[in-house]
N, C-alpha and C positions, 0 to 999 in steps of 0.2 A: 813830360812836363805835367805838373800837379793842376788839378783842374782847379779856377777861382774861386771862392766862395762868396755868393751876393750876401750881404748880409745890411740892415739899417743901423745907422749911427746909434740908434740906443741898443743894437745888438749885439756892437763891439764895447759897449758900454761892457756889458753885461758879462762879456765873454772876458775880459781883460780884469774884471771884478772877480769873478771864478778864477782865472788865471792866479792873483792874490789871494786869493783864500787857498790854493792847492800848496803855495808855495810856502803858508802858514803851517800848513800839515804836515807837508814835507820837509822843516825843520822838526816837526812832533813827531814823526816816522822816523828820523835821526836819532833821536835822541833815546826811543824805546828800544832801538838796537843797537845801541850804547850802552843803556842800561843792561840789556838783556848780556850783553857779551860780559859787563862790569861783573854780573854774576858767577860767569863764567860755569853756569851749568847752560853746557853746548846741547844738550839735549831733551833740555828743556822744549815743551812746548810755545812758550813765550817767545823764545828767539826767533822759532820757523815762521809763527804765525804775524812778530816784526818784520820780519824780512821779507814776508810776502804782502804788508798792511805799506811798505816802506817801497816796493815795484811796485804798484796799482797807481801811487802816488804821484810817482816818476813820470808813468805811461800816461795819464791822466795828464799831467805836464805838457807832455811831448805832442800830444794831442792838440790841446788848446791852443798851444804854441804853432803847430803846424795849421794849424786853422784860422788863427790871427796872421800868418804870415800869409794867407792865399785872399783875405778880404777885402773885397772890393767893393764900399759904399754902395749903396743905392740909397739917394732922396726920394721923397716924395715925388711923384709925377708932376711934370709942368702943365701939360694938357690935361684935365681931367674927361677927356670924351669915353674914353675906355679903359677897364681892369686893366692896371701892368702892375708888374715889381714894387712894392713900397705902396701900394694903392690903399685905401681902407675904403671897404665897401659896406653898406647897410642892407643885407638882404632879410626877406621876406621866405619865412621857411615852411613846411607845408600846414603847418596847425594855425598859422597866421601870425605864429613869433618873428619878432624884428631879433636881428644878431647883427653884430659888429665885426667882421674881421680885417686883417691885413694878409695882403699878399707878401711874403717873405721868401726866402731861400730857406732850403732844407736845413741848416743848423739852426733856424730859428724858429721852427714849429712847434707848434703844440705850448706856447709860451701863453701865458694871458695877464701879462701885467697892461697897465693902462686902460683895463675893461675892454681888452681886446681879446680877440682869439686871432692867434697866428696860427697862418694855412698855409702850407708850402706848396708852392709849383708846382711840385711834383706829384702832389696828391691829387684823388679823384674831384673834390670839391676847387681846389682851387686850381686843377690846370682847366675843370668845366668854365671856372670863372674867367681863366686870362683873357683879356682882348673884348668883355662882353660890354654893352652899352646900357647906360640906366634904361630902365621898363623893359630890357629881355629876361626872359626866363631860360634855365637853364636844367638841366639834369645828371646827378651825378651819383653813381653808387655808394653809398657808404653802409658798407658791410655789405649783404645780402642783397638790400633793398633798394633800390632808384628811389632818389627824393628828388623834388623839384626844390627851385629857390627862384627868386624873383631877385633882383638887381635894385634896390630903391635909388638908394644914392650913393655917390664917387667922393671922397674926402680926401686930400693930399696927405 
């Protein structure tokens, strides 16, 4: 069994918008190896380089598709006492910078629309973060280096 994907309701926004646009491609990837065959010079370079620009397309497809089919919402947190899934946190970084992020599920890292920074679970900053409570500090490696971060505030 395929394991679920947590992802936030503007995640599958986002993914189902990709979804559309690959499928827009993938009628353009049709049609370049249409063309390319219309030529009928089979050995041409055009053709290989369509039919390899026309599977990327596909598999890209099949992807998105198999990843919208495993999503499993996650809202905002009801309780806001500690980090979970969907949390948005305001931490305090060590040079005394405020940052914004949300906890998300690993398809949804490293995104920053909304003036956010999406952090996934799985990583070292935000599995330090899960479960923590405003005013603890926390420590997590990123890269080489242990950084601290301070917890300010909990946001739905």
């Amino acid at each position: 069994m395929k394991r679920p994907v947590d992802i936030t309701p503007e995640g599958l926004v986002r993914l189902n918008a990709q979804l559309s646009a690959q499928h827009l491609k993938l009628e353009e990837a049709r049609e370049a190896v249409r063309q390319a065959l219309i030529a009928k010079d089979y050995e041409d370079l055009s053709l290989v380089e369509a039919q390899q620009h026309l599977h990327e397309v596909e598999l890209r497809i099949e992807d998105l598709e198999d990843t919208i089919s495993r999503a499993v919402i996650i809202d905002g947190p009801a309780v806001l006492d500690r980090a979970v899934l969907g949390s948005v946190a305001t931490l305090r970084g060590p040079n005394g910078q405020e940052l914004r992020v949300q906890l998300v599920g690993s398809v949804e890292a490293g995104d920053r629309s909304g003036g956010l920074v999406k952090v996934s679970t799985d990583s070292p900053v935000g599995s330090a973060l899960l479960g923590r409570q405003v005013g603890e500090q926390f420590s997590a490696q990123v890269g080489k280096v242990p950084v601290t971060y301070e917890l300010l505030r909990l946001d739905a």
